[in-house]
Backbone bond lengths (Angstrom), bond angles and torsions (degrees), N, CA, C in turn:
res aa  C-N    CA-C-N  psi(-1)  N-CA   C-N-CA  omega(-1)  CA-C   N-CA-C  phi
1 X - - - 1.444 - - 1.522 107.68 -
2 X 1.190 103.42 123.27 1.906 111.98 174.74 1.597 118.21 -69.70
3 X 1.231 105.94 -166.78 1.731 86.69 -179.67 1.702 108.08 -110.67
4 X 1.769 108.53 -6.78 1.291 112.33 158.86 1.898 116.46 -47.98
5 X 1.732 87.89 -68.08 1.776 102.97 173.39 1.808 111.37 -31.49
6 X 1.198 85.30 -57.49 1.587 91.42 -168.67 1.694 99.94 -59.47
7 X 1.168 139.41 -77.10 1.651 148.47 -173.49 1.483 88.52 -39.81
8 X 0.878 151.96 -70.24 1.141 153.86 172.42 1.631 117.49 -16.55
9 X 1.366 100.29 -75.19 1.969 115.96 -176.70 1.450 84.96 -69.18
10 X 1.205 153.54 -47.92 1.732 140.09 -162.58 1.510 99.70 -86.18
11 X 1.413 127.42 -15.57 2.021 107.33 176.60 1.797 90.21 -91.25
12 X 1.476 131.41 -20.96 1.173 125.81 -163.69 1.606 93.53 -97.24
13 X 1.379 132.20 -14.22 1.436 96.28 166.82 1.422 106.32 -115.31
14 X 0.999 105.97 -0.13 2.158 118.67 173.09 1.571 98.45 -72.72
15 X 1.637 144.69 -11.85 1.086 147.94 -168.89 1.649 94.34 -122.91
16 X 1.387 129.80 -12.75 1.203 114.29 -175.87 1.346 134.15 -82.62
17 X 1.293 106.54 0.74 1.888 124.49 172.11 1.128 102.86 -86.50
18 X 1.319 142.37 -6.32 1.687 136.68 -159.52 1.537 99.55 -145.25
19 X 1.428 108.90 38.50 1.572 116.56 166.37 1.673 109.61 50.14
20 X 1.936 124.68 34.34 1.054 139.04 164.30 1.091 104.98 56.40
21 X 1.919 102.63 170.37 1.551 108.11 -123.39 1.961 89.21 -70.30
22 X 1.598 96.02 -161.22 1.240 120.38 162.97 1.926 122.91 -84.51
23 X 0.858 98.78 120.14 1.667 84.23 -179.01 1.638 126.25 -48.36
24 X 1.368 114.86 -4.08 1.381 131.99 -168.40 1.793 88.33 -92.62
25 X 1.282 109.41 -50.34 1.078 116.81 -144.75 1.571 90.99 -74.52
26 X 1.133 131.89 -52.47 1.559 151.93 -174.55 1.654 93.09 -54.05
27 X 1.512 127.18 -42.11 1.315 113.45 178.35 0.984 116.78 -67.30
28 X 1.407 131.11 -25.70 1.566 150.12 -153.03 1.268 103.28 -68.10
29 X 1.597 102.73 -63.36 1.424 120.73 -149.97 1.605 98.53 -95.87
30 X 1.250 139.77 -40.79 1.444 160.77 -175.18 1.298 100.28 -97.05
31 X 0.931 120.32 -63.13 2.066 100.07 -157.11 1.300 110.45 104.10
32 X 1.398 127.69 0.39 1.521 138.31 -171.26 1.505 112.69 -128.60
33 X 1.476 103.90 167.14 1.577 103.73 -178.43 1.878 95.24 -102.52
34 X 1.272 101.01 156.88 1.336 113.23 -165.42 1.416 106.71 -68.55
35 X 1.111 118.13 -9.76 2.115 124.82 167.49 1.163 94.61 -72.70
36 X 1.817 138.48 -34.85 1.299 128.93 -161.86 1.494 111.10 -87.34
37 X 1.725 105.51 -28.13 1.553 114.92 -152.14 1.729 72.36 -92.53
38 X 1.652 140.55 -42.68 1.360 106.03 -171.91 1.558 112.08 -66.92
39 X 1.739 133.18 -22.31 1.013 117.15 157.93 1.513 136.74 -40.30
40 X 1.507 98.95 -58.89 1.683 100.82 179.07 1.632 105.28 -62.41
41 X 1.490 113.86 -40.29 1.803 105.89 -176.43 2.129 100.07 -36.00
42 X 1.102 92.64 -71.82 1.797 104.12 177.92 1.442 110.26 -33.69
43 X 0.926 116.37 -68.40 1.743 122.07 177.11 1.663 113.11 -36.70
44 X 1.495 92.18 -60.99 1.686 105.03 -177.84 2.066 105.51 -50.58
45 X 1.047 107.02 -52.33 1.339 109.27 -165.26 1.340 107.76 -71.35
46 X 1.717 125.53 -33.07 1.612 118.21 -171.36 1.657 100.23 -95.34
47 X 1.681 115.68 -0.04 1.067 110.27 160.02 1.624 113.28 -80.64
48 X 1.077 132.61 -45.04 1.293 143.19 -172.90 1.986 103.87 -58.34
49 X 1.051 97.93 -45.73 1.381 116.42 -168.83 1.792 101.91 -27.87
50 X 1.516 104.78 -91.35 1.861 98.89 154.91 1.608 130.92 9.60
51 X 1.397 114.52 -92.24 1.091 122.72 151.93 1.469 147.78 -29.67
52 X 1.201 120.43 -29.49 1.918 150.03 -163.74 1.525 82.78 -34.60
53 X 0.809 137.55 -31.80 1.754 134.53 -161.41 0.963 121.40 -103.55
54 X 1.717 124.76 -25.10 1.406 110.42 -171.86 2.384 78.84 -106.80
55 X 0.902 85.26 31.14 2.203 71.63 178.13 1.745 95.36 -111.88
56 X 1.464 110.93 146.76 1.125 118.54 -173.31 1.664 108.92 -77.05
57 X 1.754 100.09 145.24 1.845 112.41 -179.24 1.643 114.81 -13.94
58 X 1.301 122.07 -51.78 1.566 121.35 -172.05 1.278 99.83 -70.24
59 X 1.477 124.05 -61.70 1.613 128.35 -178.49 1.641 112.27 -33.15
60 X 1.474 111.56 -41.68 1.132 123.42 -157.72 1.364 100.88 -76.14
61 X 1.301 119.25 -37.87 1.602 132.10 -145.69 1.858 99.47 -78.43
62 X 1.774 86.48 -47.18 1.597 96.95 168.01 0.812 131.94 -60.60
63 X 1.242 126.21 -34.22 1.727 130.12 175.20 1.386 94.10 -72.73
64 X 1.430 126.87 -51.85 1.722 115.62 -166.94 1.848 112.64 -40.93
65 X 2.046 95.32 -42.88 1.372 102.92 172.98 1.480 118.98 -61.46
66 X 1.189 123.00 -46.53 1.501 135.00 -169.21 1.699 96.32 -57.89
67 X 1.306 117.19 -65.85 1.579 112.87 167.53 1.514 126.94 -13.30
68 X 1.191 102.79 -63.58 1.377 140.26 -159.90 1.421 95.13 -56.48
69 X 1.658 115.15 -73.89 1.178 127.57 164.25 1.457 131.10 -54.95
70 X 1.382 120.43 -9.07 1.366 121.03 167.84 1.469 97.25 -86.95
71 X 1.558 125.03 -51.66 1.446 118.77 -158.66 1.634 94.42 -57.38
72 X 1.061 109.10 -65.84 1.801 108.71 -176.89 2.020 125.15 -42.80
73 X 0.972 108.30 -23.24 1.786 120.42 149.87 0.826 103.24 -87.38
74 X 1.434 158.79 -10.45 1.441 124.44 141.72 0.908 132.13 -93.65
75 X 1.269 108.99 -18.69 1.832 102.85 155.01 1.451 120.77 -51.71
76 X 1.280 99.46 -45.04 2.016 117.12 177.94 1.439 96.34 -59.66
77 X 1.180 132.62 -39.98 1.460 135.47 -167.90 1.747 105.28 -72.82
78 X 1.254 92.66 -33.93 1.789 89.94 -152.57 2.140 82.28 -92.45
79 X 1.182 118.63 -9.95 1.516 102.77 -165.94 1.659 113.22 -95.46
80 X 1.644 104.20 -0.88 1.562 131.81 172.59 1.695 90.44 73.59
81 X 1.440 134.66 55.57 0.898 150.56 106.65 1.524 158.42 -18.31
82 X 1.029 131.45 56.60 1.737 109.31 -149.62 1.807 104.35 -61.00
83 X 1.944 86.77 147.64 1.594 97.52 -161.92 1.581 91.91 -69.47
84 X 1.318 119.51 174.85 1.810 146.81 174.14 1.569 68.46 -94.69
């Protein structure tokens, strides 16, 4: 995990108690609109997925979280829900 990946999975679950970020805020920090940054969030994590073992204890811990929080937007996704 790079340190992009990483800043990335910690503003996307550091924004995930307050129904995620601001779209201002997602341009700020990313350069993307927050439809794009939840794309790459997804990418980043089923890319990581593979790997989970050779990434060090913190890396790991985050992705366990990042999981967590992807499976639960798609559950929200798949139940015609609007996502947090």
């Amino acid at each position: 995990m790079d340190s992009y990946e990483r800043d990335l999975l910690k503003f996307v679950l550091a924004w995930a108690p307050y129904g995620g970020p601001r779209e201002d805020d997602v341009w700020l920090e990313f350069g993307m609109t927050a439809d794009q940054l939840c794309g790459r969030f997804a990418r980043v994590v089923t890319g990581l997925l593979p790997r989970v073992r050779s990434l060090p204890t913190p890396d790991r811990c985050l992705l366990e979280q990042a999981c967590v929080y992807l499976r639960k937007q798609r559950m929200v996704a798949r139940s015609g829900e609007r996502r947090p």
